[in-house]
C-alpha positions as a printed NumPy array, in Angstrom:
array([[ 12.315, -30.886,  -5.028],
       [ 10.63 , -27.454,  -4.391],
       [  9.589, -26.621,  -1.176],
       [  6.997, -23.347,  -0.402],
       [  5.591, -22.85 ,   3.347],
       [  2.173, -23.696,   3.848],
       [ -0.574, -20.934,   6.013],
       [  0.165, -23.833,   8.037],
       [  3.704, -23.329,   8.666],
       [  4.161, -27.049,   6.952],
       [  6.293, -27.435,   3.713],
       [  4.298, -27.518,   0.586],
       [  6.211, -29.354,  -2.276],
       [  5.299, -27.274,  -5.747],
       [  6.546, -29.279,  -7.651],
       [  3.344, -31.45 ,  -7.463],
       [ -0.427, -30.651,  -7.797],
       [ -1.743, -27.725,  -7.953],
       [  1.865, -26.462,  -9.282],
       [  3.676, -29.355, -10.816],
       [  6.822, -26.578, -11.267],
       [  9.561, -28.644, -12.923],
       [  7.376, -30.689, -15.368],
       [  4.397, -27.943, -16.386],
       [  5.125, -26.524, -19.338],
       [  6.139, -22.649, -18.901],
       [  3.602, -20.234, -20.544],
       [  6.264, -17.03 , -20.35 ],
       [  7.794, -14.571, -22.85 ],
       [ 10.43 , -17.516, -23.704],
       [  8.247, -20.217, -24.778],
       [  7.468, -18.668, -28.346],
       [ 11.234, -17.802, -28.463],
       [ 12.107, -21.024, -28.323],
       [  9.46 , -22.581, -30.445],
       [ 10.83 , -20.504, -33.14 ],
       [ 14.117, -21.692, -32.986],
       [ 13.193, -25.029, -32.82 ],
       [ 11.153, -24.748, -36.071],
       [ 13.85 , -22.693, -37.663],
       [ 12.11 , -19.684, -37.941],
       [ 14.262, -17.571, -36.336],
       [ 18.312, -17.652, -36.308],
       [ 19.857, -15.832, -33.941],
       [ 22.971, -13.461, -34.118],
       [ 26.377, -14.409, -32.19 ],
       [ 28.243, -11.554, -31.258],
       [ 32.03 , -12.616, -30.349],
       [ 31.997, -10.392, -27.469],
       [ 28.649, -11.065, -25.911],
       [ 27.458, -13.715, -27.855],
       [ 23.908, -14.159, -27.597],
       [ 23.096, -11.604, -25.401],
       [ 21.991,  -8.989, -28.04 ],
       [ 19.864, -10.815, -30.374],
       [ 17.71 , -12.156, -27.606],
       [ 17.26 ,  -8.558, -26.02 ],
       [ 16.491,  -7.221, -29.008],
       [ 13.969,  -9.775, -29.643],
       [ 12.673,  -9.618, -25.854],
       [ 12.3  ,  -6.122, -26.594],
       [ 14.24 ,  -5.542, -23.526],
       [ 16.205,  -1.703, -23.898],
       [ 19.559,  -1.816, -22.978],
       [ 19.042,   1.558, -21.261],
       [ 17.984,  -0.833, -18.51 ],
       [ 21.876,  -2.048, -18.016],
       [ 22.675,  -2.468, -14.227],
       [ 26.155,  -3.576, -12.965],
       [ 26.685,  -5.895,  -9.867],
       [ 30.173,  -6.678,  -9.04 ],
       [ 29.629,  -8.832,  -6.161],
       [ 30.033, -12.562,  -6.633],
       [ 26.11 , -13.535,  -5.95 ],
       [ 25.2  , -15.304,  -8.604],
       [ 25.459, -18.57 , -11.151],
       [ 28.812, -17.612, -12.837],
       [ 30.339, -15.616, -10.245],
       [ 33.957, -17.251, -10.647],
       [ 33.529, -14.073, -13.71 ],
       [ 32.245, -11.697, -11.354],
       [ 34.649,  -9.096, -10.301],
       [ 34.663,  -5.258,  -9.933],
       [ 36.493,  -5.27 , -13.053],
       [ 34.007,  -7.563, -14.766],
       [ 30.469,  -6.977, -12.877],
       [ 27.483,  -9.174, -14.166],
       [ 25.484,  -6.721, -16.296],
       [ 21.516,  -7.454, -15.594],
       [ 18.887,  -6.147, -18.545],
       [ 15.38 ,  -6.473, -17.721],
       [ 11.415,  -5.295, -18.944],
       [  8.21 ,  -6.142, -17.256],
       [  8.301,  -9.787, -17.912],
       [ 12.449, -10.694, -18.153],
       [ 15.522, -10.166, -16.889],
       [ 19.038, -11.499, -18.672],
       [ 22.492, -11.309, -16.923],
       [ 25.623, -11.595, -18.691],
       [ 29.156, -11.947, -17.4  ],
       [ 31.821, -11.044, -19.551],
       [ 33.696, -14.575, -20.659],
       [ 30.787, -16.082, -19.572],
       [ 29.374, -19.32 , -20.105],
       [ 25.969, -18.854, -20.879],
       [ 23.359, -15.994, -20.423],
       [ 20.924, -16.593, -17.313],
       [ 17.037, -15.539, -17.607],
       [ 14.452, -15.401, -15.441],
       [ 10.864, -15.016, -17.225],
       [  7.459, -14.496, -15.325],
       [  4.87 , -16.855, -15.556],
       [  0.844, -16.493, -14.733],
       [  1.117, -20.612, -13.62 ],
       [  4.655, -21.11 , -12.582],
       [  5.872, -17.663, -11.136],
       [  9.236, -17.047, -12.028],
       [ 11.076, -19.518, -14.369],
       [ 15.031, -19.515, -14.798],
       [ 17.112, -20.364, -18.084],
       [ 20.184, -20.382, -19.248],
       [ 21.455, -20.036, -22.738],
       [ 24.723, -21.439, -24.038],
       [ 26.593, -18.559, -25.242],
       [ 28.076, -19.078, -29.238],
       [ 26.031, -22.755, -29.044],
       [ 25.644, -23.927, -32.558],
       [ 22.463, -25.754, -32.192],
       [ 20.237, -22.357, -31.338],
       [ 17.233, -24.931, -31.25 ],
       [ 18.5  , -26.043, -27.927],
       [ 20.127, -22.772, -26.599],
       [ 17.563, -22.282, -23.908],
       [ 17.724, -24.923, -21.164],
       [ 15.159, -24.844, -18.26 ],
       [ 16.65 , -24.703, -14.739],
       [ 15.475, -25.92 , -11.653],
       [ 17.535, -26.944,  -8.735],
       [ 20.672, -25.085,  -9.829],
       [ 18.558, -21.816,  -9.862],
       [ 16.286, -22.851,  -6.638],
       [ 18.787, -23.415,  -4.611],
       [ 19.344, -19.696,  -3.861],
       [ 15.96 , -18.25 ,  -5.338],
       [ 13.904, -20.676,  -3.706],
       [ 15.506, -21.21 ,  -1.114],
       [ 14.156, -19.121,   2.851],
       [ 15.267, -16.102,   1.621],
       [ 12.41 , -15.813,  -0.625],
       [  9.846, -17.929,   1.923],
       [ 10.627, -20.863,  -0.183],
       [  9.138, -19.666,  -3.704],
       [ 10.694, -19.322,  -7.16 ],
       [ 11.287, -15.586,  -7.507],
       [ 13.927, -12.988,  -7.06 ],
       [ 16.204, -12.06 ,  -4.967],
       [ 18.146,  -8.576,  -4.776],
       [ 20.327,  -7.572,  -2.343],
       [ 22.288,  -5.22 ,  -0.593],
       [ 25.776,  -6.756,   0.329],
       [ 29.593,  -5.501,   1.749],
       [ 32.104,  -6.442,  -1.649],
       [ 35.606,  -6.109,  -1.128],
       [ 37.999,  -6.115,  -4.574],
       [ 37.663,  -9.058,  -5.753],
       [ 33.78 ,  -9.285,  -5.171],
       [ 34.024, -11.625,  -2.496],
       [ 31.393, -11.285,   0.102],
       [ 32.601,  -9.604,   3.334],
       [ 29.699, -11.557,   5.52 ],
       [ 30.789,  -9.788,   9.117],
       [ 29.203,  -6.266,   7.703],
       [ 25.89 ,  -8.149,   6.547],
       [ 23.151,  -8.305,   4.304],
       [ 20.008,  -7.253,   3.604],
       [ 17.346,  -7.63 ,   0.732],
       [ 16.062,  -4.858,  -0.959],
       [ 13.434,  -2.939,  -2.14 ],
       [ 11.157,  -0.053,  -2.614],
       [ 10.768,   0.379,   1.124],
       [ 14.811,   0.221,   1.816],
       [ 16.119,   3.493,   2.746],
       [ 18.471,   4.966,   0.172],
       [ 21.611,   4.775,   2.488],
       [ 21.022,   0.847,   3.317],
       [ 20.981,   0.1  ,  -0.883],
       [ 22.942,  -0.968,  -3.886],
       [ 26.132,  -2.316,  -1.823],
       [ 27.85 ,  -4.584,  -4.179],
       [ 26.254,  -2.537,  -7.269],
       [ 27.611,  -0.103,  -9.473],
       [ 24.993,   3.263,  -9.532],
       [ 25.351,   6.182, -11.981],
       [ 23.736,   8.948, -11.269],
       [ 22.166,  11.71 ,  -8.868],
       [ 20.483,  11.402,  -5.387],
       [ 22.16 ,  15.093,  -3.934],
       [ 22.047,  14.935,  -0.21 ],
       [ 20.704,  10.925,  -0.196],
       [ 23.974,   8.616,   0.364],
       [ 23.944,   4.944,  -0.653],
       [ 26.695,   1.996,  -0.432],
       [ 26.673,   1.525,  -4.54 ],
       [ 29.732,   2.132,  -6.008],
       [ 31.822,   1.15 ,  -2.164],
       [ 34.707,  -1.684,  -2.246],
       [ 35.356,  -2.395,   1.188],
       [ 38.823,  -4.023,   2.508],
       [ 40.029,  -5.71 ,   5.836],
       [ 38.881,  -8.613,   7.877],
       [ 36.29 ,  -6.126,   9.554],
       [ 35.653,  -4.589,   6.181],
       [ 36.816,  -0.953,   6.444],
       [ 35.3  ,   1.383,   3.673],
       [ 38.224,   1.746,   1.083],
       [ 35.798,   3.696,  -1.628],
       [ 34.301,   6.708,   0.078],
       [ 31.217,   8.848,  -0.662],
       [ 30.843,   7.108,  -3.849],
       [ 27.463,   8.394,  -3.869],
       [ 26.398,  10.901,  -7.086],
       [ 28.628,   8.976,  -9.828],
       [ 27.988,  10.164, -13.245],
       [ 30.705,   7.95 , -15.181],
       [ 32.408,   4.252, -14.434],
       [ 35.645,   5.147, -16.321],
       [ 38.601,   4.301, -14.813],
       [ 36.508,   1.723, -12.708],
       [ 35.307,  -0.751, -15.351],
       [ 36.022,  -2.003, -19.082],
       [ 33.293,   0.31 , -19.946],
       [ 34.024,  -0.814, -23.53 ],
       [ 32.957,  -4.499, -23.098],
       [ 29.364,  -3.46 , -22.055],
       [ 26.883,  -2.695, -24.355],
       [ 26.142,   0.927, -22.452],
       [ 28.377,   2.775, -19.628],
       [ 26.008,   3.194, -17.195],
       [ 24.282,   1.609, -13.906],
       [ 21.064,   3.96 , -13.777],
       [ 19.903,   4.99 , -10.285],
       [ 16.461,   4.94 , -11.509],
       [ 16.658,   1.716, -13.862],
       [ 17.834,   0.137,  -9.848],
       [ 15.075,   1.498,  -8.087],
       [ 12.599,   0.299, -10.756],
       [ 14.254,  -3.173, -10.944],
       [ 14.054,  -3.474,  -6.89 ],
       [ 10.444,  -2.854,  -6.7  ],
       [  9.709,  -4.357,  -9.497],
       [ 11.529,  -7.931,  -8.293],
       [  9.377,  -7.6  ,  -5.367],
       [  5.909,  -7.31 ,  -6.676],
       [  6.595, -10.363,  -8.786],
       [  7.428, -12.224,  -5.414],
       [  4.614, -10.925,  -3.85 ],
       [  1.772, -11.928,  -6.732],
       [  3.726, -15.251,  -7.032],
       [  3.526, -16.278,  -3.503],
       [ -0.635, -15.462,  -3.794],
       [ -0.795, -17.193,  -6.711],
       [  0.628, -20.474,  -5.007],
       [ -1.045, -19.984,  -1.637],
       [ -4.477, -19.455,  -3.225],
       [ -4.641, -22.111,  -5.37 ],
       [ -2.938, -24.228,  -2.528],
       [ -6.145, -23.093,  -0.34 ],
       [ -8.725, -23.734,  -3.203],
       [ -7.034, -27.334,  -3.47 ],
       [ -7.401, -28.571,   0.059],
       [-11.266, -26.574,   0.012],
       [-11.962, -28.954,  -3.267],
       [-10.443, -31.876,  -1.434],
       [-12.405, -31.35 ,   1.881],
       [-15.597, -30.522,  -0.091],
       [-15.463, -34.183,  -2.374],
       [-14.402, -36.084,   1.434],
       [-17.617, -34.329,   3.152],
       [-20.254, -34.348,  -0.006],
       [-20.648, -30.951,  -0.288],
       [-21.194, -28.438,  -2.798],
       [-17.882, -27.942,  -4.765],
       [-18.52 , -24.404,  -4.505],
       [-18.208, -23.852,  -1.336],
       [-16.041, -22.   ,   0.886],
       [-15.182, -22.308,   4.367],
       [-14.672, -18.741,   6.172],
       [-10.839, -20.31 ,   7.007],
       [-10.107, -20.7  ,   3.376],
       [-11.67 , -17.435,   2.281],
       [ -9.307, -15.659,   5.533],
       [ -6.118, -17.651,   3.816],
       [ -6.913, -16.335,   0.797],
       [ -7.374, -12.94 ,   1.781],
       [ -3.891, -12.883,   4.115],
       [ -2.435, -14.481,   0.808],
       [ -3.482, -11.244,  -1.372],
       [ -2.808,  -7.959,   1.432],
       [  0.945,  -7.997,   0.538],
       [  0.322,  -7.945,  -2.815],
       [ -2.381,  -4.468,  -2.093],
       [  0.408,  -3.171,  -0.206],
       [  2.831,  -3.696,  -2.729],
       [  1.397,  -2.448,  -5.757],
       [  0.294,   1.178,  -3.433],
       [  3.868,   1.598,  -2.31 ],
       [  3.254,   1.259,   0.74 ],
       [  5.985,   2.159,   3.184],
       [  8.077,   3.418,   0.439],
       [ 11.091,   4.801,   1.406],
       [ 10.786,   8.672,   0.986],
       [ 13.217,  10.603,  -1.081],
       [ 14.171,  13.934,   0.157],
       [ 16.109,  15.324,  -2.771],
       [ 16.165,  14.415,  -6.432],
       [ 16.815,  11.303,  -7.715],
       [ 18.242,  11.082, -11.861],
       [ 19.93 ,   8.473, -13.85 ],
       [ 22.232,   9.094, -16.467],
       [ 20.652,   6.696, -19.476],
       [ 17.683,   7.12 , -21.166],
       [ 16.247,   4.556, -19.128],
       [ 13.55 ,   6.742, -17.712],
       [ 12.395,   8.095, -20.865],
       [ 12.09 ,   4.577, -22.676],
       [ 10.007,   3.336, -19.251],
       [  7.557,   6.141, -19.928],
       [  7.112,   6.093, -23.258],
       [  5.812,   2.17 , -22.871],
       [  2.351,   3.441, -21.432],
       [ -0.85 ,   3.111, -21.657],
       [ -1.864,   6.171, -21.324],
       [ -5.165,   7.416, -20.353],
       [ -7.328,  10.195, -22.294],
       [ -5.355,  12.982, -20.437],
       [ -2.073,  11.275, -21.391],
       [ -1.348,  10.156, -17.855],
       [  0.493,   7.138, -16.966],
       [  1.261,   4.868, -14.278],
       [  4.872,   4.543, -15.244],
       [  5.69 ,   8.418, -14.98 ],
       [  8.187,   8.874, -12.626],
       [  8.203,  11.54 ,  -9.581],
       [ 11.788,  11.399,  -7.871],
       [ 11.747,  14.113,  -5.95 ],
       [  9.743,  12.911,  -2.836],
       [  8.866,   9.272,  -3.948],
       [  9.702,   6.844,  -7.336],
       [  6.359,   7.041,  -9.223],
       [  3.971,  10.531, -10.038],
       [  0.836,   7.981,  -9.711],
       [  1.647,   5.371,  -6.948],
       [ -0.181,   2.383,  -8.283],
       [  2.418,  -0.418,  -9.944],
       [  2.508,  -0.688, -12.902],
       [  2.824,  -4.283, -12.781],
       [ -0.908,  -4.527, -12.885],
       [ -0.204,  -4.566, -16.754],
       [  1.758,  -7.779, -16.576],
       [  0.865, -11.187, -17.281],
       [  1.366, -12.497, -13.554],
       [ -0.959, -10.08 , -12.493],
       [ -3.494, -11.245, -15.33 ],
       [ -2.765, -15.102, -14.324],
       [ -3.964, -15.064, -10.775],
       [ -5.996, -17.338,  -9.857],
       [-10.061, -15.559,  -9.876],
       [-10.501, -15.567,  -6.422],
       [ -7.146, -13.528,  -5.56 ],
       [ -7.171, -11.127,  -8.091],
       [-10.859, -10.396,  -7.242],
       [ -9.984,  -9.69 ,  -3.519],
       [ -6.933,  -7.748,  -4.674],
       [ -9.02 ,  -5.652,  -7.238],
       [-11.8  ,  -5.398,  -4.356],
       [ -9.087,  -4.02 ,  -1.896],
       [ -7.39 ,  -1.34 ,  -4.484],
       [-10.942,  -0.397,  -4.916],
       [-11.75 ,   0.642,  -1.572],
       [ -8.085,   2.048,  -0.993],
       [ -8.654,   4.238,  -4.206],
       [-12.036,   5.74 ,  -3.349],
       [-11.505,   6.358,   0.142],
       [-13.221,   3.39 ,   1.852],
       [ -9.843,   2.071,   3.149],
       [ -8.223,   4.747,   5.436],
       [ -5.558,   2.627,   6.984],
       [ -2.126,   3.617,   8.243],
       [ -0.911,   1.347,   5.281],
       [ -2.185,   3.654,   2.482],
       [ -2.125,   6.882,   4.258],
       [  0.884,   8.286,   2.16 ],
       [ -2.273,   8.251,  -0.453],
       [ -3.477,  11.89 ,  -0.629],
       [ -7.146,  12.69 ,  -2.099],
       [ -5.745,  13.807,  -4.999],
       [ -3.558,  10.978,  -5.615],
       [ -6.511,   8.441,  -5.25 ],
       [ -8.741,   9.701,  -7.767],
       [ -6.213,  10.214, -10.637],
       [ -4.835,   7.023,  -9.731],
       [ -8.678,   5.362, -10.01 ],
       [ -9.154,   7.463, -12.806],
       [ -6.176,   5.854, -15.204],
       [ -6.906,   2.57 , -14.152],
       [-10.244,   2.789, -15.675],
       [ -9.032,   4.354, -18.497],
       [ -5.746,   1.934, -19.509],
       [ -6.476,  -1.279, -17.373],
       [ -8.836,  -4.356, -19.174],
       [-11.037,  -6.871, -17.85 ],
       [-11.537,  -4.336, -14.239],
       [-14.715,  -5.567, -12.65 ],
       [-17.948,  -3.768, -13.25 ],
       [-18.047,  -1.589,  -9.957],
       [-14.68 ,  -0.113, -11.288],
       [-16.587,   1.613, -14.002],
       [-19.285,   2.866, -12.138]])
């Protein structure tokens, strides 16, 4: 069973009503995938060396510029996991796929407007591709829904101490990570190629020893693997700086919309149930459920702003053309801006509103949390909100920021247009 903590501090199983996680059918990027294969309307190639991993990227339209190498053992298969062999991760807005060389099957996670995040694997070099993709539960929730991520289906990223055989050296720590982590506290356990100039980080670092000395040293500014890993088994040589910071905030915002999603409609649930019990209007809110609602949505608002983001103070570049395939996704407004164009000089994005506002678990939010969250970006954007949490939001930033969000963004409330 799936447990997710209550405003009440009190477990909430989700995998009954309003949820009903392991038996509701998923409405994600996979579903149509597999219906095709199921109806034969799709085969899919098997590539000796990485089976299925190409076909399905290819039709996930997921770029493989957006290859990112972990070598520490943190994950499903990681009896394959090695700094020889790291688990190669691909991801867009909606999927991620990681792949372990020799490994067993492919493992997916796929966002979902009703669900949140849902895992898969697929049997790599299966015959029967109408069955490939198998639904997870337990196997996956065990770490992913687990207290690390407050007990709800979503990702988890971290920062960890390797040493060379991508064992876990637990005496140094670990730490999740994401847009707000300081450069020099991410990416250990993670190959990163690339630029950051002055900025250290622990990617790249094996570490040795019972107290885990540092055996790699400024491994910081990497432009090439070779040498370090059988570049030639991958599908691209590189672990893009930029393709990890993306991914990290990215991971987050997903676990921040998901955990509204559930605590909203796990509000609007007991405020239905209370309402039928008392004989009033099913309408109606109490000011305690509207308050839960509202606490549900602020980390999402703070989220999508960057708030506290971690400050760069020199340039930041990959070495794929990650970045450029990111940008070229759009929308764009009538002056060709874009929330996906990149700064990386003093912060990640030019425009510093997410651009996971384009994605579908954004669009599946319950109405009465992505109202609030639209209400609060509004005020935030035109000044209204001063707070200490937006206050790395100049003038200038606000308005072009309100301004492409009118221009690229559907279905914005009416007041957003005037």
């Amino acid at each position: 069973m799936g447990y997710a903590w209550s405003a009440f501090g009190s477990p909430f199983d989700f995998d009954r009503a309003p949820i009903n996680y392991a038996t509701a059918p998923a409405d994600d990027a996979i579903a149509p995938l597999i219906a095709k294969l199921r109806a034969g309307h799709l085969k899919l190639h098997d590539d000796p060396q990485h089976g299925y991993l190409v076909a399905i990227l290819k039709e996930l339209q997921i770029p493989q510029s957006s290859q990112v190498l972990v070598f520490s053992k943190t994950s499903l298969q990681r009896q394959r996991i090695s700094p020889r062999t790291p688990r190669a991760i691909y991801f867009n807005d909606e999927v991620t796929v990681g792949f372990c060389m020799r490994g067993d099957v492919l493992e997916v996670a796929a966002a979902d407007p009703n669900l949140g995040t849902v895992f898969y694997t697929v049997e790599q070099h299966g015959e029967q591709q109408g069955n490939l993709f198998k639904r997870q539960t337990e196997s996956c929730l065990v770490c992913h829904g687990s207290s690390s991520n407050q007990g709800f289906p979503g990702h988890l990223i971290r920062s960890v101490s390797a040493d060379q055989t991508g064992e876990l050296v637990l005496s140094r720590g670990t730490r999740r990570v994401d847009h707000t982590t300081p450069l020099a506290e991410r990416w250990g356990g993670w190959y990163v190629t690339g630029t950051s100039g002055s900025q250290k980080h622990l990617g790249n670092r094996i570490v040795s020893g019972r107290q885990g000395a540092d055996e790699t040293q400024d491994a910081s500014n990497r432009s090439s693997l070779d040498g370090i890993v059988s570049l030639g088994r991958y599908l691209t040589p590189h672990s893009d700086i930029v393709a990890l910071m993306v991914l990290e905030h990215q991971a987050e915002a997903h676990n921040r919309i998901v955990r509204a999603n559930y605590l909203t409609r796990l509000a609007l649930i007991e405020q239905a149930e209370i309402n039928a019990m008392l004989g009033e209007n099913s309408a109606s809110r109490s000011e305690g459920i509207t308050r839960r609602i509202e606490r549900a949505c602020e980390p999402v608002v703070q989220c999508l702003l960057f708030s506290e983001e971690a400050r760069l103070v020199d340039r930041v570049s990959g070495t794929s053309k990650f970045a450029s395939d990111f940008v070229s996704r759009g929308p764009f407004d009538a002056k060709g801006r874009s929330l996906r164009e990149f700064d990386l000089q003093k912060r990640m994005f030019r425009y510093p509103l997410s651009y996971v506002v384009y994605g579908r678990l954004f669009d599946g939010l319950p109405p009465e949390a992505k109202l609030r969250i639209y209400r609060r970006l509004y005020d935030v954007l035109t000044g209204v909100d001063q707070t200490k949490e937006f206050e790395h939001l100049t003038a200038t930033d606000r308005k072009a920021i309100l301004k492409i969000v009118r221009g690229t963004k559907k279905g914005l409330p009416a007041y957003w247009k005037s």
